[in-house]
C-alpha positions as CSV (number, residue, x, y, z in Angstrom):
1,X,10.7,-4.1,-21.4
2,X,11.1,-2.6,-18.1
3,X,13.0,0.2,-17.4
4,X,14.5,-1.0,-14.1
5,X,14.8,-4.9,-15.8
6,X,11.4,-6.1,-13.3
7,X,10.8,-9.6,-14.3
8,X,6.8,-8.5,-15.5
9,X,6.1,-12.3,-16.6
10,X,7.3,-13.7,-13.5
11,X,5.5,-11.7,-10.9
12,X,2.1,-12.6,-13.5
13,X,2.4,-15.9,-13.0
14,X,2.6,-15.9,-9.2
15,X,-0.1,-13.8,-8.9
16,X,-2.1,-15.9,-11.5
17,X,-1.2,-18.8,-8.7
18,X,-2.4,-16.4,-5.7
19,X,1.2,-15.9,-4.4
20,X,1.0,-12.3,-3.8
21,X,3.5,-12.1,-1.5
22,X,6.4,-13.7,-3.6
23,X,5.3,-11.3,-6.4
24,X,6.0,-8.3,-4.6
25,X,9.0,-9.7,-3.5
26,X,10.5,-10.7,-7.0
27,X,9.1,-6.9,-7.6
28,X,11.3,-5.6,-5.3
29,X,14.6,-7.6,-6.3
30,X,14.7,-4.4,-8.9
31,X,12.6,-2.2,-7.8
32,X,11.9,-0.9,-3.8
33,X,8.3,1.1,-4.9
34,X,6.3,-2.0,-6.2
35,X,3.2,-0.1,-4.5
36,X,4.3,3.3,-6.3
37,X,4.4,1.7,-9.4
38,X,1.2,-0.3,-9.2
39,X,-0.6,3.1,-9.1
40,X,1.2,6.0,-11.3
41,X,3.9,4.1,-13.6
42,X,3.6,5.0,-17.2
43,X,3.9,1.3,-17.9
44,X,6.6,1.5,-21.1
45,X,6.6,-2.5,-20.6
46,X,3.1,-2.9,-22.1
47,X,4.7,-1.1,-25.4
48,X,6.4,-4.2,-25.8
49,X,4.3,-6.8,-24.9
50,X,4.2,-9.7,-27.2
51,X,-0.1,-9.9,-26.1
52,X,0.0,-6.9,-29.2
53,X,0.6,-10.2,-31.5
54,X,-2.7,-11.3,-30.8
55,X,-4.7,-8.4,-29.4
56,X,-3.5,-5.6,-26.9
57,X,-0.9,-5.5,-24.5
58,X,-1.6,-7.2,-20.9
59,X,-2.8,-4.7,-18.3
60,X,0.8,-5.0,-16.6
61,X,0.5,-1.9,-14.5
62,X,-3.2,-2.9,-12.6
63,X,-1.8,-6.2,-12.4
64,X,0.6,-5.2,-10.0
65,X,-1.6,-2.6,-8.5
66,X,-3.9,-6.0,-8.0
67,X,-0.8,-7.7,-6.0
68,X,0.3,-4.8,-3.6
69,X,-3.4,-4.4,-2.7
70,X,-4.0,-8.3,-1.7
71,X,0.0,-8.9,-0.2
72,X,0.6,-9.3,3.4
73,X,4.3,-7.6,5.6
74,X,6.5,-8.5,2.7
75,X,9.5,-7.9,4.4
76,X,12.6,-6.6,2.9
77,X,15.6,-8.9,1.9
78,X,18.3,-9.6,4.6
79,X,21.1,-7.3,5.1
80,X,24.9,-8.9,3.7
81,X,27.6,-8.4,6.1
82,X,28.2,-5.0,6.9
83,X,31.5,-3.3,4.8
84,X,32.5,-0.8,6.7
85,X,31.8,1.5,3.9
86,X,29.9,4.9,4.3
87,X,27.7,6.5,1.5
88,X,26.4,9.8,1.1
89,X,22.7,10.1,-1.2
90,X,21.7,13.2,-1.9
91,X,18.5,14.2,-2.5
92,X,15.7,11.4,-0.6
93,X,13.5,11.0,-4.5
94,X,12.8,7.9,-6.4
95,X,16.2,7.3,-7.7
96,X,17.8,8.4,-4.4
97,X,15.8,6.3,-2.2
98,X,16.2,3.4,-4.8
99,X,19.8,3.7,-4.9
100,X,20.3,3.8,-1.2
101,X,18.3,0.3,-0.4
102,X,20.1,-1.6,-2.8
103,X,23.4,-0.4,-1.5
104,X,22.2,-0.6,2.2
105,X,21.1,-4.1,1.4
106,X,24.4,-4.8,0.2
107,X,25.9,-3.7,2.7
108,X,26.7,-0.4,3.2
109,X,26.2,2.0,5.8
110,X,24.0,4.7,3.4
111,X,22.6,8.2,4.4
112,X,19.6,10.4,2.7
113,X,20.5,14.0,2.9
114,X,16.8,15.6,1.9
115,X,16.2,19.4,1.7
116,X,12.4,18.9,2.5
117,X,10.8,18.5,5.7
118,X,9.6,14.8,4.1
119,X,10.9,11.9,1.7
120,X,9.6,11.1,-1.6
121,X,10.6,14.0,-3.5
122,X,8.6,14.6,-6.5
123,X,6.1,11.6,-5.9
124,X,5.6,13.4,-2.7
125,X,6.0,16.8,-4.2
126,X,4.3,16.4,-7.6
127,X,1.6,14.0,-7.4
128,X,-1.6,14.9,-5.8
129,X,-3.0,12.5,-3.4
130,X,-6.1,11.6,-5.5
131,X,-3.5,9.7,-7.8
132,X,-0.5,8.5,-4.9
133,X,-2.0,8.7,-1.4
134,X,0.4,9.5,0.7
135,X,-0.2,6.3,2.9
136,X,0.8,3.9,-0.2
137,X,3.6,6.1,-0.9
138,X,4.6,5.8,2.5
139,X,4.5,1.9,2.8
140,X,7.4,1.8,0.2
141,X,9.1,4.4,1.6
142,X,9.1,2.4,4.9
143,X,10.2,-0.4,3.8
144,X,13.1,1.0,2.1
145,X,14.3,2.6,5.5
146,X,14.2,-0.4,7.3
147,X,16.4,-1.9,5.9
148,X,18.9,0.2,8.0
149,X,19.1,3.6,6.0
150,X,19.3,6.9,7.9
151,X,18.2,9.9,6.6
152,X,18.4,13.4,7.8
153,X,15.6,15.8,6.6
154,X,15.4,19.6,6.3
155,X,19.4,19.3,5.5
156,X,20.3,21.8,2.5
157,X,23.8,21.0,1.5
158,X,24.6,23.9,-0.8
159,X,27.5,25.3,0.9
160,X,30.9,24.3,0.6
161,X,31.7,23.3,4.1
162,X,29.2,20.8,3.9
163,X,30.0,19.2,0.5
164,X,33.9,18.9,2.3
165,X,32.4,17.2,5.5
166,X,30.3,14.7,3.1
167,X,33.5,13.8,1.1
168,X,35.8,13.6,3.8
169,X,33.3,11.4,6.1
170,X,32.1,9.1,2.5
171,X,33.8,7.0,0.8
172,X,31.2,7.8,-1.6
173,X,28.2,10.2,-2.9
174,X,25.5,9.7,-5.3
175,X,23.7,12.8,-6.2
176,X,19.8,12.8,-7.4
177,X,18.6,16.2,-6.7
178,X,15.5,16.1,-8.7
179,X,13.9,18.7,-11.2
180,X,12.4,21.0,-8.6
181,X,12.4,24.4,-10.2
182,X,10.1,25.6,-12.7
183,X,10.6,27.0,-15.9
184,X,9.9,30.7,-17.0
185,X,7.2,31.0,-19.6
186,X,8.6,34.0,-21.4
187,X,6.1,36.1,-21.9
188,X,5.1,39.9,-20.7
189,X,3.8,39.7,-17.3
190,X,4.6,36.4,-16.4
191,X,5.7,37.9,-12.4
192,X,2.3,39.4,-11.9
193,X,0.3,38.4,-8.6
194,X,-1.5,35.5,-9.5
195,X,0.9,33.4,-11.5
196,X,1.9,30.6,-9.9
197,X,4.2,27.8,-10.9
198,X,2.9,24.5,-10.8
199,X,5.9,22.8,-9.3
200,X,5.6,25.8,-6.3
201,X,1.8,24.6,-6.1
202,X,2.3,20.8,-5.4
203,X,5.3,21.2,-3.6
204,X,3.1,23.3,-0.9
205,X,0.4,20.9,-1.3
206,X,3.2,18.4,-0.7
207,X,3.2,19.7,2.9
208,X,-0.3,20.5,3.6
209,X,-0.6,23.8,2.6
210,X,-3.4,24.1,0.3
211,X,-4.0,27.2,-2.1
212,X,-7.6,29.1,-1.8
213,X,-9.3,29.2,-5.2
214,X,-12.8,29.4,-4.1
215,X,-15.2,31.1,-7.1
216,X,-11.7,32.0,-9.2
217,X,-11.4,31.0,-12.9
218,X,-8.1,29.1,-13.3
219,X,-5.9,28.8,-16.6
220,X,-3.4,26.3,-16.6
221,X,-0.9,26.5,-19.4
222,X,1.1,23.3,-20.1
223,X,0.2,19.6,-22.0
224,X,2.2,17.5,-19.8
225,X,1.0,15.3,-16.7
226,X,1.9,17.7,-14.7
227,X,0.0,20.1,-16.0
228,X,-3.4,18.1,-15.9
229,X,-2.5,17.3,-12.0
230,X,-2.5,21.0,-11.0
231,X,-6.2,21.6,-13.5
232,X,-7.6,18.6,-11.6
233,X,-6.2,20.2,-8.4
234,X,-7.8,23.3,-8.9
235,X,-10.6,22.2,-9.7
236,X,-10.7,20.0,-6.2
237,X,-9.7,23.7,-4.5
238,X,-12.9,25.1,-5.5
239,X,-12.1,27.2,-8.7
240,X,-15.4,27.8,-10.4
241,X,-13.7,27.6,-14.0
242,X,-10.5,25.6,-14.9
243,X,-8.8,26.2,-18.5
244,X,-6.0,23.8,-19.9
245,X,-4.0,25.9,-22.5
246,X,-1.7,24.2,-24.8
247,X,0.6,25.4,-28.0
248,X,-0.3,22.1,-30.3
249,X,-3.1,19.6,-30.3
250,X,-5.0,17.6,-28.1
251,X,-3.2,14.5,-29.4
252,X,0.2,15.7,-29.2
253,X,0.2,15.9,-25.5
254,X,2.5,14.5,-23.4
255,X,0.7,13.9,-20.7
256,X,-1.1,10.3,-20.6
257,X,-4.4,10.3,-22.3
258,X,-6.0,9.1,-19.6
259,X,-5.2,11.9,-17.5
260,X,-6.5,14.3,-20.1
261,X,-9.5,12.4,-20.0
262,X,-9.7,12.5,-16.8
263,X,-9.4,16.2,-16.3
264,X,-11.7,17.1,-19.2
265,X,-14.7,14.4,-17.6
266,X,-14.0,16.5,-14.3
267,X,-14.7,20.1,-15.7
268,X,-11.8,21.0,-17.0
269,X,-12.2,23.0,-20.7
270,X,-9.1,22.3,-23.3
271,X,-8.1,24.8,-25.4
272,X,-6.0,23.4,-28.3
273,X,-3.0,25.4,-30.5
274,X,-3.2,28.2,-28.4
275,X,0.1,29.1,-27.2
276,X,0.5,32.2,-24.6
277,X,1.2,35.7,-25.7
278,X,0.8,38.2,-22.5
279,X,-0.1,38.3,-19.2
280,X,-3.2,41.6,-18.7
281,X,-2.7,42.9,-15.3
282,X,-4.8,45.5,-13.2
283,X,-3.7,48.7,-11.6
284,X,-2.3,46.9,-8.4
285,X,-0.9,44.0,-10.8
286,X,-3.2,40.8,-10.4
287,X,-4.0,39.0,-13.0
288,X,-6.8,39.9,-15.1
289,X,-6.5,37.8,-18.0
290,X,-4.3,35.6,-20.4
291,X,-4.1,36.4,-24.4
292,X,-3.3,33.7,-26.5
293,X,-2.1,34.1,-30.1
294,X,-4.2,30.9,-32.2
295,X,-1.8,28.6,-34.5
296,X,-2.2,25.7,-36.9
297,X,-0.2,22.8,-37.3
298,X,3.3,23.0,-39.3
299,X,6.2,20.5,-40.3
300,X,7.0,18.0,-37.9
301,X,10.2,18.4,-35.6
302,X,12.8,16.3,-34.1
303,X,9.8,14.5,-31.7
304,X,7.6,13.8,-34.7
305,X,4.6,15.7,-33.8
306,X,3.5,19.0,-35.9
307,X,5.5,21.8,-35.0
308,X,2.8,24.9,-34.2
309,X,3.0,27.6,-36.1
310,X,1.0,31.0,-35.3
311,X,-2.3,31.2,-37.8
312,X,-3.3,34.9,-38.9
313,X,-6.2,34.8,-36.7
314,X,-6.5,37.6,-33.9
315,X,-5.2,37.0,-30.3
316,X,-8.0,35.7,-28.1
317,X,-8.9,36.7,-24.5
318,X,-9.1,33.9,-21.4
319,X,-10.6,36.5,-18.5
320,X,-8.8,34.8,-15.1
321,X,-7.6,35.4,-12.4
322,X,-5.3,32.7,-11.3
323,X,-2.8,31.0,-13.9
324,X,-0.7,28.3,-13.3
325,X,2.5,27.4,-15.5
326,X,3.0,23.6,-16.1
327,X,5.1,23.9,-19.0
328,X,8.5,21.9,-17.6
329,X,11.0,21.4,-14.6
330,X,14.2,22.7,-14.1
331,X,17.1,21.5,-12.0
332,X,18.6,23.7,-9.4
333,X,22.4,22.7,-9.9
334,X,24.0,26.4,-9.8
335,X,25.8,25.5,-6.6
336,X,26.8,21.5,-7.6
337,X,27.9,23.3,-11.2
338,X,30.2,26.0,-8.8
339,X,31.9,23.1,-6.7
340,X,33.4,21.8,-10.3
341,X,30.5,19.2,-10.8
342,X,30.5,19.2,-14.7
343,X,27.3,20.6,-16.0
344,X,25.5,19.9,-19.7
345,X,22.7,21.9,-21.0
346,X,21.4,22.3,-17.2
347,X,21.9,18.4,-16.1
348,X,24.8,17.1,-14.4
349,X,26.9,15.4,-17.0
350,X,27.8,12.0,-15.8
351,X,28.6,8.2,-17.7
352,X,26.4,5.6,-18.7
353,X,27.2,3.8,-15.4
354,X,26.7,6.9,-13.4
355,X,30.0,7.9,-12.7
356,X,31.0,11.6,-12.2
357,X,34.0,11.9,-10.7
358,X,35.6,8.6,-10.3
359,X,38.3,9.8,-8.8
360,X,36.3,11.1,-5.0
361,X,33.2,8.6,-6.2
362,X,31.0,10.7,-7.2
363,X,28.1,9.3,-8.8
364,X,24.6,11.2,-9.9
365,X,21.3,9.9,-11.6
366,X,17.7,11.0,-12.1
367,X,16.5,13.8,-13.3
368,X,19.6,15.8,-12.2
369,X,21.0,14.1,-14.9
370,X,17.8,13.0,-17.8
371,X,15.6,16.2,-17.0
372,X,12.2,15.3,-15.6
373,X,11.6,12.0,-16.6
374,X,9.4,9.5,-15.5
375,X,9.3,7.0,-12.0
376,X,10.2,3.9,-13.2
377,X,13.3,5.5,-15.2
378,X,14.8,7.2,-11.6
379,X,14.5,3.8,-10.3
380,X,16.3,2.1,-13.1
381,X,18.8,4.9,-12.3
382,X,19.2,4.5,-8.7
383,X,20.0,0.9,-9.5
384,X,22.7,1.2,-12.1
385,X,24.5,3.6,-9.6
386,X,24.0,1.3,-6.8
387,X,25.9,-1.5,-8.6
388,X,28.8,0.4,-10.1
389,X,28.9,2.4,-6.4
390,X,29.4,-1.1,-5.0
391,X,32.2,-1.9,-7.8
392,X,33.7,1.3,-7.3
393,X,34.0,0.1,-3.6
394,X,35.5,-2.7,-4.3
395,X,32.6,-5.0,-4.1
396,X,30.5,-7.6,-6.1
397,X,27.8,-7.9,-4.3
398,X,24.4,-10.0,-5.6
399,X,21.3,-8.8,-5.4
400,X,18.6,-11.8,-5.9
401,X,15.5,-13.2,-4.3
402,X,14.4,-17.1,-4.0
403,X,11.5,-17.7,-5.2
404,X,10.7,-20.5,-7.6
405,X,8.7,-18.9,-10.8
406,X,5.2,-21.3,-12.2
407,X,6.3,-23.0,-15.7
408,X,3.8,-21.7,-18.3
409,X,0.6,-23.4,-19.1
410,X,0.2,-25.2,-22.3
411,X,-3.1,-23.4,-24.1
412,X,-4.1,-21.2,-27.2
413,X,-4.1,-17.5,-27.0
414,X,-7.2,-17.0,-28.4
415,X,-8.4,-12.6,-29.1
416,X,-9.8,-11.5,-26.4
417,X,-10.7,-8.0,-24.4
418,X,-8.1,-6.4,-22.0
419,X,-9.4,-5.4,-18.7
420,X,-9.1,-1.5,-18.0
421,X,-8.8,0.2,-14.7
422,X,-12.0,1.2,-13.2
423,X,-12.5,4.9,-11.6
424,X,-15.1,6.8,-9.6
425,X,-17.5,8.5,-11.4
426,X,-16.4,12.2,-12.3
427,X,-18.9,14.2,-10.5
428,X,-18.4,12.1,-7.4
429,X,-14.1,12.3,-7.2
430,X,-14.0,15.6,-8.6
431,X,-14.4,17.6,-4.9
432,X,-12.3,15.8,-3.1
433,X,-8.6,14.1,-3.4
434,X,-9.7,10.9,-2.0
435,X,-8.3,7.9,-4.5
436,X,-10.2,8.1,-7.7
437,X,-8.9,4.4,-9.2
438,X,-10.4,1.1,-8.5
439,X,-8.2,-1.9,-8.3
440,X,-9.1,-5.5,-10.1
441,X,-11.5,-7.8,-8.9
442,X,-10.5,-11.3,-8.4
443,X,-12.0,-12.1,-11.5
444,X,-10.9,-9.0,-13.6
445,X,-7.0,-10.1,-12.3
446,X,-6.8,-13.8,-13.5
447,X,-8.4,-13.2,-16.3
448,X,-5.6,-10.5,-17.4
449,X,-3.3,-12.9,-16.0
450,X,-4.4,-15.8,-17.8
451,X,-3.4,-13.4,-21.0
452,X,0.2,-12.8,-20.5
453,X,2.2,-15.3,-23.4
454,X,5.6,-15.8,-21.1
455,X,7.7,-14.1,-23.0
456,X,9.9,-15.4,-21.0
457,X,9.7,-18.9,-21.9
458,X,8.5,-18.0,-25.4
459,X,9.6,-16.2,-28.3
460,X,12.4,-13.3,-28.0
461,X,12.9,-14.0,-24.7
462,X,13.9,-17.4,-25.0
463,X,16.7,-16.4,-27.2
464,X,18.1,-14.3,-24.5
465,X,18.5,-16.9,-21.9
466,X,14.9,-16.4,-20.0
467,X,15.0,-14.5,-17.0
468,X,17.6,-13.2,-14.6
469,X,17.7,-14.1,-11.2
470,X,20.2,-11.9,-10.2
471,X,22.0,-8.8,-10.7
């Protein structure tokens, strides 16, 4: 199951029958970052794919890559009649930019308000370019503005003289901010020269501005993907030694295991249940070194995994001079949280259907609202408050594509292997951020292709009425 509801089955089956160009565009009826997804989505839908019945799930996520990289100028749906209506995004991210070409296809007169000299926000900000080049990223992001959005970069709205020119010029406002801020790790000497956060890191990197860490030894402290991104990074920036410190166990990691993998086949040394203790500094304060107190494995908590728990075994020494905290994202909502935007636990509190204020239509979605969560999830987010934006308007407008789905072939599903994603070898990708993934063959696609079981035709989805054409 999809996230953003992207009919997985039918865009299979028209790449299966080379149409390439109608899957991306049956893609893009839900979701404006096909090409974004084809490289970096954490792929959720392949958790629920019936292939699991017989074998393993269908290699959803390279079968799209396999259709962006073989599709011709899919252009963008044509504009409805124009409503007159004006609507304010802010924040030009994944759920921003997703929100404001469904409502600009609908429609609406929409403008990006970004804080950053670029759009994209995180997947411009907090991927490196070895996993998203910036020219793929760009392609989606193109397409999204042509279908008539303006966007205005470098524009911080945190002062209350603009938040009353956007709601007396909109008749609407969807905020989607993003987690940009990075989280304190608690710990004595955590300010000293040297520590860097890695959300800081990429965001620099973001714009060209690339850190110096030739013949330094690098500890990165964090599990997540983030924190494999910037070890990988480092290592590509010329730090002779790169360290990944985590509280808990290799297998509890957030992070996907292939990018743990990855970053351990590049160099990259793992040190498991080792959770940071202090920060040793010199006389002019730079780093010298991180302790870290050893632990073992406890009861599990709330998320299932063993909770760590600190062993009796002395604290140990990493010598370094350069660490890097990856362990989470904040949200920077003092100012929205001051201007009476209700606030929970950090987020923006808002509905189910995105709603905030419905009284000046204020709307907000993302990770403003989640915490850092994942691509296809600010997508699905931007879409739900595109639709209820459009309702709160007054509107019921369709969003749908034409394009005639291949009925399912009669045949067996007999076991078979699943085709995994080829990359460059490590010692060749690992000094430079050049694009370390391979996409299918022609070969390697149809016959993952020829695997998918049409769930939409068959079993559960049957039951449910097949697929949706429109929303």
């Amino acid at each position: 199951m999809c996230p953003a509801g992207v009919d997985v089955p039918g865009y299979i089956s028209l790449l299966k029958a080379g149409r390439y160009d109608d899957a991306v565009r049956l893609i893009r009826k839900d979701n404006p970052f096909p090409t974004v997804c084809a490289l970096i989505c954490e792929h959720p839908c392949e958790g629920r794919c019936r292939r699991m019945l017989v074998d393993a799930p269908v290699n959803i996520r390279g079968l799209k890559r396999y259709a962006v990289d073989h599709c011709g100028e899919v252009p963008v749906p044509a504009k409805m009649d124009d409503t007159g209506k004006k609507i304010a995004v802010i924040g030009g991210g994944p759920s921003g930019l997703s929100a404001a070409y469904f409502l600009s296809i609908m429609g609406h007169k929409v403008t990006i308000f970004e804080k950053r000299a670029q759009l994209g926000g995180m997947l411009r900000y907090g991927i490196p370019n070895y996993r998203l080049p910036r020219e793929r990223l760009q392609w989606d992001i193109d397409a999204i503005l042509s279908t008539g959005v303006e966007c205005k970069l470098n524009c911080d709205i945190s002062s209350p003289e603009a938040i009353a020119e956007i709601r007396d010029n909109y008749d609407a406002t969807y905020i989607s901010i993003g987690s940009h801020n990075a989280k304190e790790i608690g710990i004595p000497g955590e300010y000293a020269k040297g520590v860097i956060p890695a959300v800081e890191m990429l965001r620099g990197i973001g714009d060209d501005a690339m850190p110096n860490f030739e013949n330094k030894t690098v500890v990165v402290i964090g599990g997540g993907n983030v924190a494999m991104d910037v070890a990988r990074t480092a290592k590509r920036l010329g730090a002779t030694e790169v360290s990944i410190v985590y509280r808990r166990r290799k297998e509890d990691m957030t992070a996907l295991p292939e990018e743990v993998d990855g970053a351990i086949a590049e160099g990259c040394s793992l040190f498991q249940l080792k959770a940071p203790s202090r920060i040793e500094t010199d006389k002019s304060g730079n780093v010298r070194a991180l302790w870290v107190k050893p632990q073992i494995v406890g009861q599990a908590d709330r998320s299932g995994r063993p909770r760590p728990v600190d062993a009796s075994e002395n604290e140990e020494k990493l010598p370094c001079q350069i660490i890097i905290s990856a362990i989470g994202q904040a949200t920077d909502i003092q100012f929205f949280e001051d201007y009476g935007i209700p606030v929970f636990r950090g987020n923006i509190k808002a509905g189910k259907n995105s709603v905030v204020d419905a009284n000046h239509g204020t709307y907000a979605g993302g990770d403003c609202v989640t915490g850092p969560s994942t691509v296809i999830n600010a997508v699905a987010a931007g879409k739900v408050a595109a639709a209820n934006i459009d309702s709160y308007l007054g509107f019921n407008h369709v969003i749908e594509v034409n394009v005639d789905i291949p009925l399912p072939e009669i045949t067996d599903f007999i076991p078979g292997g699943r085709i995994e994603m080829r990359e460059r070898y490590a010692k060749q990708r690992g000094s430079d951020f050049d694009e370390i993934e391979y996409g299918m063959t022609f070969e390697e696609a149809m016959h993952e292709a020829s695997r998918c079981m049409r769930c939409d035709y068959h079993g559960f989805g049957s039951f449910r009425g097949g697929r949706h054409t429109k929303w």
